[in-house]
C-alpha positions as CSV (number, residue, x, y, z in Angstrom):
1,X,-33.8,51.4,50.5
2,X,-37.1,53.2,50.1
3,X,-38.7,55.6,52.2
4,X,-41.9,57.5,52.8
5,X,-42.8,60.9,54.1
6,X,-46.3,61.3,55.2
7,X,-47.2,65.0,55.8
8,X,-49.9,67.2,54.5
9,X,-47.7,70.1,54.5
10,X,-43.9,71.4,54.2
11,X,-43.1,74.9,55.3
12,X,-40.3,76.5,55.9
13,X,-39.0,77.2,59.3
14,X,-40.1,80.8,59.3
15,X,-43.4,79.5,58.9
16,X,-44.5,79.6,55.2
17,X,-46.0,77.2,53.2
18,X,-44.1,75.8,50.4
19,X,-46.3,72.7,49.5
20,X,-49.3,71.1,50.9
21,X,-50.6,68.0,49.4
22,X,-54.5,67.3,49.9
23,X,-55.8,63.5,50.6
24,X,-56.3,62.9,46.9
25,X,-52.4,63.6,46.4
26,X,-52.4,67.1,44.4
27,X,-49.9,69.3,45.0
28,X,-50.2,73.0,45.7
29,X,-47.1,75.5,46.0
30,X,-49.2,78.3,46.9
31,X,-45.9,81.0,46.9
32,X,-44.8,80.1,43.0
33,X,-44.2,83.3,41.7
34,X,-46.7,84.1,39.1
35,X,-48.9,87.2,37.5
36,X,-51.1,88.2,35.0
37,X,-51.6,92.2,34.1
38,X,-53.5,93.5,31.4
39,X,-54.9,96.8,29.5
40,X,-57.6,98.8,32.1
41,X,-58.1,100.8,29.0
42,X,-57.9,100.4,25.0
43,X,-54.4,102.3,23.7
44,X,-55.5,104.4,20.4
45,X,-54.1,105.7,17.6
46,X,-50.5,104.7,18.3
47,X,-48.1,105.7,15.1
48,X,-46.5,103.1,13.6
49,X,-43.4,101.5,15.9
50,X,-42.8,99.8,19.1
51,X,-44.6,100.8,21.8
52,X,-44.9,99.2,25.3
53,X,-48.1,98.0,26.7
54,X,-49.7,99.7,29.7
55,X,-50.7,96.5,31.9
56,X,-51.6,96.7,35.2
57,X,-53.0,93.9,37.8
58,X,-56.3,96.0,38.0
59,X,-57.7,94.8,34.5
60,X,-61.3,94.0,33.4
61,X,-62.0,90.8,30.6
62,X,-63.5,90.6,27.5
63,X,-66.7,90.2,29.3
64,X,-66.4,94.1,31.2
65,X,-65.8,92.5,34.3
66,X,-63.0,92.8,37.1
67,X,-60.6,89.9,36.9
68,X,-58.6,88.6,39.4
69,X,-55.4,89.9,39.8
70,X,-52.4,87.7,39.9
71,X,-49.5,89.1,41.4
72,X,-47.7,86.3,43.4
73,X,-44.6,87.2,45.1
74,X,-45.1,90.7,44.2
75,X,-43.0,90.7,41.1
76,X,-45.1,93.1,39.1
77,X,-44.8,96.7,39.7
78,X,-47.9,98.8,37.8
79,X,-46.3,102.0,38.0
80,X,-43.5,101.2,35.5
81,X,-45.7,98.0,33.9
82,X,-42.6,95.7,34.3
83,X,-42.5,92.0,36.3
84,X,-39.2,91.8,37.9
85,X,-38.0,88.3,38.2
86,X,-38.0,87.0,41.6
87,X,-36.3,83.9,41.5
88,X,-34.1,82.4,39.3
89,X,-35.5,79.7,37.1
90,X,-37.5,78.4,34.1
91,X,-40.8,80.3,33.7
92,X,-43.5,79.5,31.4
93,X,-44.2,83.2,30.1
94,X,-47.2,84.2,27.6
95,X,-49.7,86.8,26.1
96,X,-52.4,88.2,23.4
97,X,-53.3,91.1,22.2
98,X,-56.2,92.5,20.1
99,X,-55.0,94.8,17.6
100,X,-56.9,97.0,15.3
101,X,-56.1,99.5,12.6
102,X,-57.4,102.8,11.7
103,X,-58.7,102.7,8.4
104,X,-55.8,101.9,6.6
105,X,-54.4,98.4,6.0
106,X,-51.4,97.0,8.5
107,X,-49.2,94.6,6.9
108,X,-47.2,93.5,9.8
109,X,-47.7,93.6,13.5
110,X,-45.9,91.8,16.3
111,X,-46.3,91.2,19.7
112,X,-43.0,90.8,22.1
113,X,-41.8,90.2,25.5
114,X,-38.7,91.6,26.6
115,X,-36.3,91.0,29.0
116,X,-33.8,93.9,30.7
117,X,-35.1,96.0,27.2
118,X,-33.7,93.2,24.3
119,X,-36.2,91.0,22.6
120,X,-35.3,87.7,21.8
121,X,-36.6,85.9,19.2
122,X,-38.4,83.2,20.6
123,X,-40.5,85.8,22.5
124,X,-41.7,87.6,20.1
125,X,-44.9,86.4,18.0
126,X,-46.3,87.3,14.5
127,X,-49.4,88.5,12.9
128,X,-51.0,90.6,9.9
129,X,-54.1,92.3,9.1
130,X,-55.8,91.4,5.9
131,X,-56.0,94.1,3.2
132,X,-59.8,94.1,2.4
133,X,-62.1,97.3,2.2
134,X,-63.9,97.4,5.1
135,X,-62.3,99.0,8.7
136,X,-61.6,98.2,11.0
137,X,-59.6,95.0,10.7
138,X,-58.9,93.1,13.8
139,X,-56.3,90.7,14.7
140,X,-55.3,88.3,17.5
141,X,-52.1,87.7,18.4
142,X,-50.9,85.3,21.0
143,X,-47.4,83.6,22.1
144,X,-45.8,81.7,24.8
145,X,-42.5,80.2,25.5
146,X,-40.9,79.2,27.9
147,X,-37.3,81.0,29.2
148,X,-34.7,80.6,31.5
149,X,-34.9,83.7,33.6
150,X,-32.5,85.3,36.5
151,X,-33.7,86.6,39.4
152,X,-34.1,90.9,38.9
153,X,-33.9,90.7,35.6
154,X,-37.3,92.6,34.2
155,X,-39.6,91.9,31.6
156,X,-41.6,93.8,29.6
157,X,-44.8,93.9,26.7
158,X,-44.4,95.1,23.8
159,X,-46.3,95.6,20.5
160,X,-45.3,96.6,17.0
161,X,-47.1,97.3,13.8
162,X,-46.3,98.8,10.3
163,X,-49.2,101.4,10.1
164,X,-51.6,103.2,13.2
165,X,-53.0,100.8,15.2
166,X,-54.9,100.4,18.1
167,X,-54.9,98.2,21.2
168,X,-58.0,96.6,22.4
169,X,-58.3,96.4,26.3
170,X,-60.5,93.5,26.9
171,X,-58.2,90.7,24.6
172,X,-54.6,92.2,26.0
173,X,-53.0,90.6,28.7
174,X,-49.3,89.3,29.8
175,X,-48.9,86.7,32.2
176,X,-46.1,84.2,33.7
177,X,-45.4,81.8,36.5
178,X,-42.2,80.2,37.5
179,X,-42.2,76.2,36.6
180,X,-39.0,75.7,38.2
């Protein structure tokens, strides 16, 4: 036996909107946790290592201006540049970074997101800088996955390169959304 439910909008009994559905039949779930952070300004002359990224939901784009900041749910705290999971699911988690070095070559950089500290392997993504004779050489690196994630765990951005590097502002940013 089939039925049909004709509303335009289910909310919970408190009051808040979980879905709506508009006449043409999208769907909107306008509480899905989500964010997207990113550099305010470039990180220089970092040594050689691991070194986490300074996002913040007050970021500008490649183009200089003010995005819009994406902090659903409130997950992302810019005083310790974390996003603490706030519910338990799969999330759909990505991000890039412009890296460039300072005057010598970098063979090996990498860009990771970890979760309670630990990186795991298929969140972490690749890249290198080529070896030619004119600096600085820059390099994009980008990654997503997605991850089974439990509610209060926390994740972080990393970056990691062989030589000095530096971290370009406008090009870094770390973003995620819960799928469900």
């Amino acid at each position: 036996m089939a039925s049909t439910l004709k509303v335009n909008t289910i909310a919970h009994s408190g009051g808040t909107n979980a879905i709506t559905i508009d006449s043409s039949g999208r769907i909107s779930t306008p509480a899905r946790p989500s964010f997207k952070v990113g550099l305010n300004s470039s990180m220089t002359s970092l040594s050689s290592g691991h070194h986490k990224l300074t996002v913040t939901s007050n970021f500008y784009s490649a183009a200089g201006t003010k995005t819009s900041n994406v902090n659903v749910g409130g997950g992302f705290d810019n005083s310790t540049y974390r996003y603490t999971v706030q519910k338990t699911g799969i999330y759909n988690l990505m991000g890039n970074a412009m890296l460039y070095n300072t005057n010598t070559a970098i063979r090996y950089t990498e860009l990771a997101i970890r979760v309670n500290g630990s990186v795991y392997d298929d969140m972490r993504w690749l890249g290198s800088h080529s070896d030619g004779n004119s600096y600085p050489d820059y390099s994009g690196i980008h990654g997503s996955n997605l991850a089974y994630l439990e509610a209060n765990q926390y994740l972080e951005f990393y970056a990691y390169s062989t030589e000095t590097f530096n971290i370009g502002a406008n090009d870094t940013w770390f973003a995620g959304y819960l799928v469900g």
